[in-house]
C-alpha positions as semicolon CSV with decimal commas, in nm:
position;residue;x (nm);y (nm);z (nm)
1;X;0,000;0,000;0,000
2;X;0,276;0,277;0,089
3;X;0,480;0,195;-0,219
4;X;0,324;0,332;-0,467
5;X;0,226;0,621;-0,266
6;X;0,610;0,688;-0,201
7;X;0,666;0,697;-0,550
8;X;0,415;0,962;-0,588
9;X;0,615;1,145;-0,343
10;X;0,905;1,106;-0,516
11;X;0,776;1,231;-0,797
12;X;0,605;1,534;-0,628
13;X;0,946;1,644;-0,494
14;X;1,090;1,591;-0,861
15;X;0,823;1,775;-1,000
16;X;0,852;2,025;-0,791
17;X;1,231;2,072;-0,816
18;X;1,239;2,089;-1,187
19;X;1,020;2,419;-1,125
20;X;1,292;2,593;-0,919
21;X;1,547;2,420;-1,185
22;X;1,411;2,637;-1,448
23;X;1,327;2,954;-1,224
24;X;1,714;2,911;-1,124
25;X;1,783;2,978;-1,520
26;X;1,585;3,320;-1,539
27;X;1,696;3,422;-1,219
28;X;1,655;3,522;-0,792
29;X;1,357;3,679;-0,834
30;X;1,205;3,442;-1,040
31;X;1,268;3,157;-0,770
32;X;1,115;3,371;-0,500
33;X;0,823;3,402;-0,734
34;X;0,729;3,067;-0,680
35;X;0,823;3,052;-0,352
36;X;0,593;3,317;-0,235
37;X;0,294;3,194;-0,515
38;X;0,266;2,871;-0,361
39;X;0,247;2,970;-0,017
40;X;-0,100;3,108;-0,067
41;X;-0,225;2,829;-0,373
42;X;-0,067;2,562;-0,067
43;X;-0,270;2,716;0,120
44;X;-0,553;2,643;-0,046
45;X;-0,467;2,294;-0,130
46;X;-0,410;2,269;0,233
47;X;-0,783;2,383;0,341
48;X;-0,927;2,154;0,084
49;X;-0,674;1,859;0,203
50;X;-0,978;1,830;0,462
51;X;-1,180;1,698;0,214
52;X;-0,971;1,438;0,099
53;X;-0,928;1,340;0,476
54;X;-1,266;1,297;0,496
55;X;-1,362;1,142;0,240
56;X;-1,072;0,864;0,323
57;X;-1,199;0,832;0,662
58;X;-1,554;0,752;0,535
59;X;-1,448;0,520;0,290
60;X;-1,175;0,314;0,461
61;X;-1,385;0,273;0,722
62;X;-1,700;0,151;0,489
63;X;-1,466;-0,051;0,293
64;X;-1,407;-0,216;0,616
65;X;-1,732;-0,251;0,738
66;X;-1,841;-0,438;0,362
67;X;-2,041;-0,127;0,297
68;X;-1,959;-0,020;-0,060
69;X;-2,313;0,150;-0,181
70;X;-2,194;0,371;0,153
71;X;-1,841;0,432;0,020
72;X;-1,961;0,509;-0,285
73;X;-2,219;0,745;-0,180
74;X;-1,913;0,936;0,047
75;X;-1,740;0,982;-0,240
76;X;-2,019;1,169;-0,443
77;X;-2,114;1,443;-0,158
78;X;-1,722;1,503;-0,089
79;X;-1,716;1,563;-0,511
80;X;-2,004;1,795;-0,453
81;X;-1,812;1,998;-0,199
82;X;-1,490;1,986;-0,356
83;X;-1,705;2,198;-0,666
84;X;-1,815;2,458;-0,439
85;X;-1,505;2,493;-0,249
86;X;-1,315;2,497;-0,599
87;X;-1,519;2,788;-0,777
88;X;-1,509;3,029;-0,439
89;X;-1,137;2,932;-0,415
90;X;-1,055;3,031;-0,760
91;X;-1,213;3,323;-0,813
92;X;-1,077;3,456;-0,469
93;X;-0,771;3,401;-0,522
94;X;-0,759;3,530;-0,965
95;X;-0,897;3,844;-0,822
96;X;-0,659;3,952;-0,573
97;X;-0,344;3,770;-0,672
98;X;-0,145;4,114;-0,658
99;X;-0,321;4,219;-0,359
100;X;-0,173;3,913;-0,136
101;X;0,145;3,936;-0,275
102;X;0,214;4,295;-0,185
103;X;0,064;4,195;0,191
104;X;0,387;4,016;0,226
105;X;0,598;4,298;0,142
106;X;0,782;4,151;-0,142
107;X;0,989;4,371;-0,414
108;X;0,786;4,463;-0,703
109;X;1,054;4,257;-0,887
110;X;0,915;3,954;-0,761
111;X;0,530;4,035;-0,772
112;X;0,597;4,095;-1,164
113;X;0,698;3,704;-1,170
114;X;0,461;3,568;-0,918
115;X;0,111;3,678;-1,033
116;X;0,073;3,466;-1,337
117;X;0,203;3,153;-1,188
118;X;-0,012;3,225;-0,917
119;X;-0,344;3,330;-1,158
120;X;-0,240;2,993;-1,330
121;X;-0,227;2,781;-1,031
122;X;-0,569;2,934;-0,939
123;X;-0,737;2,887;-1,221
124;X;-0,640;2,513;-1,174
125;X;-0,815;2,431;-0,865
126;X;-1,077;2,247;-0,940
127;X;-0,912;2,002;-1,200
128;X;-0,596;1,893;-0,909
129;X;-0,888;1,923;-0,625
130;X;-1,118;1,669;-0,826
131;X;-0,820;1,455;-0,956
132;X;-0,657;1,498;-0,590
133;X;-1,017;1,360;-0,453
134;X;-1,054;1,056;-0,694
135;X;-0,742;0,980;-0,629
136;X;-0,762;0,950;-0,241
137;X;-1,130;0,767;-0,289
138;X;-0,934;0,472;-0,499
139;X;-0,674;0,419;-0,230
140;X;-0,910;0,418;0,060
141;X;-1,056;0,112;-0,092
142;X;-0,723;-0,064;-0,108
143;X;-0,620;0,049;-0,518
144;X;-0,325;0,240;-0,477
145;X;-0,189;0,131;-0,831
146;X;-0,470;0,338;-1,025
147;X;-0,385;0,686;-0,862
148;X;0,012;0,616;-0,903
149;X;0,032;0,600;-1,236
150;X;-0,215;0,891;-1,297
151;X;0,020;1,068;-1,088
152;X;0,307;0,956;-1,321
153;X;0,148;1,069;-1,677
154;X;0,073;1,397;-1,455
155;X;0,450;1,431;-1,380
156;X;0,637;1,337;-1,653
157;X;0,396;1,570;-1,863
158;X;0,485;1,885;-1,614
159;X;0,816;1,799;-1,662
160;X;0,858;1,741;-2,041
161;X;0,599;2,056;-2,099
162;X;0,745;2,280;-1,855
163;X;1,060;2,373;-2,005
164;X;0,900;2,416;-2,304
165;X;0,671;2,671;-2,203
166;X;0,913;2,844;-1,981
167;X;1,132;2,923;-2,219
168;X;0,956;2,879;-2,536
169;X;1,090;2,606;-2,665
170;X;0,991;2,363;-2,996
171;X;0,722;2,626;-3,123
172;X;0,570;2,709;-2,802
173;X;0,508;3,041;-2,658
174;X;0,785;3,160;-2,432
175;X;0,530;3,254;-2,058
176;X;0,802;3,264;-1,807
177;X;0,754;3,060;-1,532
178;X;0,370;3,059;-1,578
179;X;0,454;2,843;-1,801
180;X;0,560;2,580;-1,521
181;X;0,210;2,637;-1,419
182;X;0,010;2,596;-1,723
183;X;0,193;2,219;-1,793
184;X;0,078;2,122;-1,412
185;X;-0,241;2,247;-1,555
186;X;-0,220;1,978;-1,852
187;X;-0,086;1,705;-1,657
188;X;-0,359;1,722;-1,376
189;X;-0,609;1,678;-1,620
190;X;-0,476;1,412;-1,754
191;X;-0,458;1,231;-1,433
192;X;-0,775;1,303;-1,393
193;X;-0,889;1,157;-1,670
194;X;-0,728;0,883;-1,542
195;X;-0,856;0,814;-1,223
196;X;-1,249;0,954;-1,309
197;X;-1,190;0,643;-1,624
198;X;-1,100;0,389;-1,338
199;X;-1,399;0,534;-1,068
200;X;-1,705;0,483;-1,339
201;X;-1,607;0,216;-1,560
202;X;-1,614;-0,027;-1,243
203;X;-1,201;-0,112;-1,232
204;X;-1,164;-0,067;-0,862
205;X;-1,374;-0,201;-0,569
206;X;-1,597;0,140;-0,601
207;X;-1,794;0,163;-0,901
208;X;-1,951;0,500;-0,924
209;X;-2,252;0,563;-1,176
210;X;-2,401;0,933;-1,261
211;X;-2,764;0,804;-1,246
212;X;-2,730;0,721;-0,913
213;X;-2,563;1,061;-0,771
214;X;-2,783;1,259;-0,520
215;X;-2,709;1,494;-0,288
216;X;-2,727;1,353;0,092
217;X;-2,721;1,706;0,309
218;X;-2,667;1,501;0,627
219;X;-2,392;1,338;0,483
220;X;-2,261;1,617;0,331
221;X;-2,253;1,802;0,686
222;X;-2,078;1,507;0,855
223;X;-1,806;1,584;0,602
224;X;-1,795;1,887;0,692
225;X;-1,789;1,820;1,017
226;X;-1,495;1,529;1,007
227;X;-1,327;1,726;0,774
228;X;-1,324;2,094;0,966
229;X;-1,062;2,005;1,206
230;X;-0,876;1,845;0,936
231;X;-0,874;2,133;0,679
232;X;-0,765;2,386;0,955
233;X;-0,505;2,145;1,043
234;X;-0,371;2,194;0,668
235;X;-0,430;2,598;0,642
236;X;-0,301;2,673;0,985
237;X;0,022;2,526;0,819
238;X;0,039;2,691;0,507
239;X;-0,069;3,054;0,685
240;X;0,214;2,992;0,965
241;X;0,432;2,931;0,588
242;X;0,280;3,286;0,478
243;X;0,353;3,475;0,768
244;X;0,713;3,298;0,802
245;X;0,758;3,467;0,465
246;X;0,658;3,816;0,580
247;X;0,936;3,758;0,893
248;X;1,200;3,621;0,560
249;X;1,136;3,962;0,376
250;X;1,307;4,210;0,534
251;X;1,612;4,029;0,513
252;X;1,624;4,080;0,131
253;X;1,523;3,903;-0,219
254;X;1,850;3,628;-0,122
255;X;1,729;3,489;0,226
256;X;1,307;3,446;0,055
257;X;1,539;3,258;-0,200
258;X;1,712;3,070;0,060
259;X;1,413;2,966;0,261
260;X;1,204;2,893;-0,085
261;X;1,498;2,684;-0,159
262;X;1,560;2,504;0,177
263;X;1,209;2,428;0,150
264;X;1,230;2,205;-0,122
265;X;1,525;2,012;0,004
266;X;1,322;1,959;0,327
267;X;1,036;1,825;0,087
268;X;1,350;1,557;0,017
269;X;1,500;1,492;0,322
270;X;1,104;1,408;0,401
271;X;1,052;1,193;0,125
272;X;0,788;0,842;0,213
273;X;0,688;0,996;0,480
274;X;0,346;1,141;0,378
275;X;0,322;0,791;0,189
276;X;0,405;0,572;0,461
277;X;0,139;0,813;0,696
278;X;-0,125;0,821;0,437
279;X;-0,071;0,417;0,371
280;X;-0,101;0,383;0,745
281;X;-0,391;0,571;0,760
282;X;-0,580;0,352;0,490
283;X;-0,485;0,046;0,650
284;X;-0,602;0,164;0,985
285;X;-0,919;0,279;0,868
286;X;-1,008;-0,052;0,754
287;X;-0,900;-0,258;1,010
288;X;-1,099;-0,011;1,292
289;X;-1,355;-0,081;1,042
290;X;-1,366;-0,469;1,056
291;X;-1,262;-0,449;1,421
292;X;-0,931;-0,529;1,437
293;X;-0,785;-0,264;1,640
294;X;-0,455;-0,470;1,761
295;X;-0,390;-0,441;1,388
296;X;-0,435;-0,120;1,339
297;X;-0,189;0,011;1,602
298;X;0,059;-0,220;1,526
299;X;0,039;-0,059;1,139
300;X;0,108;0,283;1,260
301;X;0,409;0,087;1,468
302;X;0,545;-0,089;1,162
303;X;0,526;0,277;0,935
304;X;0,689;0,461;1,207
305;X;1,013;0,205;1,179
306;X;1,016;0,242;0,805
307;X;1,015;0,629;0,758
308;X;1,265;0,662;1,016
309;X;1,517;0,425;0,874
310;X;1,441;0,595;0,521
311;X;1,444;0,971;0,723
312;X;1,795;0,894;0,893
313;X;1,959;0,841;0,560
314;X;1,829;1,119;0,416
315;X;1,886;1,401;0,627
316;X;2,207;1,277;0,691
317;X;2,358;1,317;0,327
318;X;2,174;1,687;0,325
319;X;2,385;1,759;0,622
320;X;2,725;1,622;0,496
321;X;2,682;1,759;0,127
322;X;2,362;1,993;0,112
323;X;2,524;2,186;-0,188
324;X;2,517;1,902;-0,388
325;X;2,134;1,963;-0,379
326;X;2,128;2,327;-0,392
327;X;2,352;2,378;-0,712
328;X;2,061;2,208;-0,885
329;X;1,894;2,542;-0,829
330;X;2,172;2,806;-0,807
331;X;2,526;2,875;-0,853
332;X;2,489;3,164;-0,677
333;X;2,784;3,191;-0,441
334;X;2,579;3,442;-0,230
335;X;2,277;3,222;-0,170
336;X;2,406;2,929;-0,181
337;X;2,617;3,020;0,159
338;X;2,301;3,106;0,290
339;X;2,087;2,790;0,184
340;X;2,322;2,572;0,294
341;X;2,318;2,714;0,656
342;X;1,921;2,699;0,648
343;X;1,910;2,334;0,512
344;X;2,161;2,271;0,822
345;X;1,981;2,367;1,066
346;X;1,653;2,234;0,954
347;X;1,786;1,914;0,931
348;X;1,761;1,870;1,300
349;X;1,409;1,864;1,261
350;X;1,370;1,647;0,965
351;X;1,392;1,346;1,137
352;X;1,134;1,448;1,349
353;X;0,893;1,532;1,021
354;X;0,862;1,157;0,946
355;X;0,691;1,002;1,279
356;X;0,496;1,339;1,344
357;X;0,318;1,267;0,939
358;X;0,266;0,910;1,025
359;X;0,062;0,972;1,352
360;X;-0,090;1,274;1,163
361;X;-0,248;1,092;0,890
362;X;-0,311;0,772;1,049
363;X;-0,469;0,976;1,308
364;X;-0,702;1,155;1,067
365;X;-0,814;0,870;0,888
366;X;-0,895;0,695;1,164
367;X;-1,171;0,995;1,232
368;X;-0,953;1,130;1,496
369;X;-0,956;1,456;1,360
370;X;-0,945;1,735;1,682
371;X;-0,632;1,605;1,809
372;X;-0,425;1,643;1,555
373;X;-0,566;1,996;1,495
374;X;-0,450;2,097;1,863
375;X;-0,137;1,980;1,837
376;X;-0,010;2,160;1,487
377;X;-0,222;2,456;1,636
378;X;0,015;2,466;1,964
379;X;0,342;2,366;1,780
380;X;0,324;2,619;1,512
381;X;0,120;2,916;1,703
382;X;0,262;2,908;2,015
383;X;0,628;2,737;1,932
384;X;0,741;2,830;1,603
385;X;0,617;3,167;1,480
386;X;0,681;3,350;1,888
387;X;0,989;3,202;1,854
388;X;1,066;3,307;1,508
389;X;1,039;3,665;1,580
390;X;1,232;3,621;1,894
391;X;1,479;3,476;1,753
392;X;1,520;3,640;1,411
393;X;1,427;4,020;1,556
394;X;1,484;4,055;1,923
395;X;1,819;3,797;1,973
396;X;2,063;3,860;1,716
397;X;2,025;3,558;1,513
398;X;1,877;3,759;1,212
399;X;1,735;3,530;0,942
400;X;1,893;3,182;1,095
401;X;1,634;3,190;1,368
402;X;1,355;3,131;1,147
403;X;1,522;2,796;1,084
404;X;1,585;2,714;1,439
405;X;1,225;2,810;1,504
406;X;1,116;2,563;1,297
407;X;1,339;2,266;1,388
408;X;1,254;2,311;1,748
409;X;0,849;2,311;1,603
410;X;0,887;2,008;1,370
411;X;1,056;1,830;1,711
412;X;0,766;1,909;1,972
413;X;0,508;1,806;1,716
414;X;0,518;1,422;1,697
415;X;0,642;1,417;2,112
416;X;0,298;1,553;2,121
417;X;0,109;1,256;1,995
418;X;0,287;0,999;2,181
419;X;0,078;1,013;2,479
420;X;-0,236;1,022;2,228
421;X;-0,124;0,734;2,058
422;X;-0,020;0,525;2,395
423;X;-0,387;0,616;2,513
424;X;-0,558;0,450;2,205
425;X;-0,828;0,726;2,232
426;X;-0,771;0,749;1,847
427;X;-0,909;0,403;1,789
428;X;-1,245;0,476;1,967
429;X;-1,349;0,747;1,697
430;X;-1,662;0,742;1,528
431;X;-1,665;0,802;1,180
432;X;-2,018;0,616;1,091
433;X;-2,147;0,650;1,457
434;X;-2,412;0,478;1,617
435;X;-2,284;0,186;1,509
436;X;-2,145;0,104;1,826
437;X;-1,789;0,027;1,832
438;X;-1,537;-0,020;1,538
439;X;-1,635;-0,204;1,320
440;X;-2,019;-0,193;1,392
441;X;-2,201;-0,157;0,991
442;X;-2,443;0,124;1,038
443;X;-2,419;0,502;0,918
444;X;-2,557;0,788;1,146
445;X;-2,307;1,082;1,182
446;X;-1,965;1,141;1,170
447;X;-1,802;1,288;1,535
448;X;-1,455;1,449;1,531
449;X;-1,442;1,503;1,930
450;X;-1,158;1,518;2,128
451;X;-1,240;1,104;2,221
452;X;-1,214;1,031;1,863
């Protein structure tokens, strides 16, 4: 199950590197372009994350349960609001791209590069929110294969398009690095052609059918409901990102560079991790589904040794050579000083990103939603960003706190959810309560409480 998912990864952080590959070519401004673009469209992706997390919780756990008319009926009202969520999303953020870009103080020089990347990657909300959806459905009921390679035809198009239309290659027109934009564009509809193929022509467990879509308003608020929690756990993240940026700024177009940069590598150094959690999370649905709860902690248990064997290799080679990752974007001698001191320090808290995204998602999908919520809300709001500013402003450290700041956060996190995950309060959620416990086969409403 986490296989295939890590080789999405993989080719998320590839993607994603090839991006700051060919904004390293045009130049610094260009690379904080996209740096300070995707902190608001993560953001968004982020707040909608809840409705994948949903959605996954609802149908792992109806998978288990032998309930696939229920499953299948999840997976049409999170669709439904995925659209709505998608069209206020989009036009939001088209209409006042330039507006959130100067609230984080950035040059003019950058804004130029950033707003049509960031119109782009607006305008492209619903089609990676609906493929992103489909995607998650087909895993939660155990096809993992399906949504890989849709994810591969959506990468390897970004990457063979993107240079292309970044620097108007082969007959295309020459967009800058909107152009990196417009060929994620392509490639996520593609995939999810892909996956929307597999979903209604019956090739998976879940075999959706148009004539039998309906809107289920009780259901609908029970995602809403599951998926709250979840979705704030994703945006508090990407807005801690965005105001992170606004403490990077005054510090000069080099350091937002740097920390878009170090960013990246951390993306890396974190690689399986976000498979092996949402694998985990999958498998632990199902089995709290069918009852087996000894299973279902000892899954988290088994994911937490693999991503930290994987994690430990990792961050140690970006702390021996991290320039031999960072001349993939620059050859600056300037920034790269600076980079390489960020990815340092961050690397202290890389190992710790691993175990704190395996108890995260398996947490989630189990229905445990609140929890989770808490925890990134005290570890970012009360840990990193305070400390940030004290650090970076009032003790001399300059930019090179913000770093610290967020090792010391990315630590404090997963220590959190040890306790939690000792207490097996996780495995008593109810995602289809009234069913009694785990594993019961009714539906009645979905409760994220602190219990759960």
């Amino acid at each position: 199950m986490a296989w295939p998912q890590g080789v999405e990864g993989v080719l998320r952080i590839v993607d994603q590197i090839l991006d700051l590959v060919w904004a390293g070519f045009l130049g610094t401004p260009h690379i904080a372009g996209i740096g300070v673009a995707q902190q608001y469209t993560q953001m968004a992706w982020s707040a909608r994350q809840g409705i994948d997390t949903a959605q996954r919780a609802m149908v792992s756990r109806a998978i288990g349960m032998g309930n696939v008319a229920l499953a299948q009926l999840s997976v049409f009202q999170a669709a439904t609001v995925t659209a709505g969520f998608a069209l206020l999303v989009s036009g939001i953020g088209i209409l006042l791209t330039v507006p959130l870009l100067r609230l984080l103080g950035v040059s003019e020089a950058v804004i130029g590069e950033a707003a049509p990347y960031m119109r782009v990657q607006f305008a492209g909300q619903g089609i990676m929110g609906f493929q992103q959806l489909f995607a998650h459905a087909l895993m939660a009921s155990g096809d993992p294969i399906t949504p890989m390679r849709a994810h591969i035809v959506s990468r390897v198009s970004h990457g063979l398009l993107s240079p292309l239309l970044v620097f108007g290659l082969g007959g295309m027109p020459e967009l800058g690095i909107a152009g990196a934009a417009v060929a994620a564009a392509i490639g996520n509809t593609l995939a999810l052609a892909m996956v929307t193929r597999a979903l209604f022509t019956g090739r998976s467990s879940l075999h959706l059918k148009l004539s039998e879509y309906c809107i289920d308003r009780k259901l609908i608020w029970q995602i809403l409901r599951i998926g709250g929690p979840a979705a704030i756990n994703g945006a508090e993240r990407s807005v801690a990102q965005l105001l992170l940026v606004g403490l990077v700024t005054p510090f000069g177009d080099n350091a937002l560079a740097a920390f878009t940069i170090s960013r990246r590598v951390e993306m890396f150094a974190n690689l399986g991790s976000q498979g092996f959690g949402q694998a985990s999370g999958v498998i632990v649905g199902q089995n709290l589904g069918a009852g087996n709860l000894a299973r279902a902690k000892e899954t988290i248990l088994w994911a937490l040794g693999f991503v930290m064997s994987i994690k430990s290799v990792l961050t140690l080679l970006l702390f021996i050579f991290p320039e031999a990752f960072l001349t993939l974007f620059t050859r600056d001698p300037e920034l790269l000083a600076i980079a390489s001191t960020w990815v340092r320090i961050q690397c202290l808290g890389n190992l710790a990103l691993g175990p704190g995204n395996v108890f995260n998602q398996s947490f989630m999908t189990a229905g445990a939603t609140v929890y989770p919520m808490l925890v990134t809300l005290f570890a970012l709001w009360v840990v990193e960003l305070p400390l940030a500013y004290v650090l970076s402003q009032s003790l001399g450290m300059d930019q090179y706190g913000i770093p610290w700041a967020v090792a010391i956060a990315s630590i404090i996190r997963p220590l959190c959810h040890v306790p939690y995950f000792l207490s097996g309060r996780w495995m008593r959620a109810r995602v289809f309560a009234g069913a009694g416990p785990p594993g019961g086969a009714q539906a009645a409403q979905i409760s994220p409480s602190l219990s759960s």
